[in-house]
C-alpha positions, 0 to 999 in steps of 0.5 A: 435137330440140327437138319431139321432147321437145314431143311426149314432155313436153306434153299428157298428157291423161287418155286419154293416161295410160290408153294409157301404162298399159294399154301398160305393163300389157300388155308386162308381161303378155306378157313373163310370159306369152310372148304375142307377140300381146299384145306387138304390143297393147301397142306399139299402146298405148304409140306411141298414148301416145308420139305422141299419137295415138288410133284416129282420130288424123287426125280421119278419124272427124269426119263433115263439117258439113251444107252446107244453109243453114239461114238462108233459111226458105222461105214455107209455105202452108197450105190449109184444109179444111172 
């Protein structure tokens, strides 16, 4: 129980705060409205808030470091032309 209340009381970051908000904004909008669409938008909103979560939240949009080793520089000739 102890990471759950982790998880819900730590790290509320700036973009944690604005998908609490536009979750919240939208279950109320969909309630007012009757939109069922908008509902299932504003669960996404707030699990992303609760949990902590974002679009890429298993870092899967992190493109991988380049594997070319950039420490050996090779000679270079140069020719000249006349």
């Amino acid at each position: 129980m102890n990471t759950l209340s982790q998880l819900l009381f730590t790290n509320w970051d700036f973009m944690r705060i604005v998908r609490l908000f536009i979750g919240l904004y939208a279950a109320y909008q969909s309630v007012v409205l009757h939109d069922t669409m908008l509902g299932f938008l504003s669960a996404f909103f707030l699990f992303q808030a609760v949990t902590n979560t974002g679009c890429c939240g298993t870092q899967a949009c992190a493109t991988p470091p380049s594997k070319t080793n950039t420490s050996k520089i090779e000679d270079v000739e140069y020719e000249e032309i006349k």
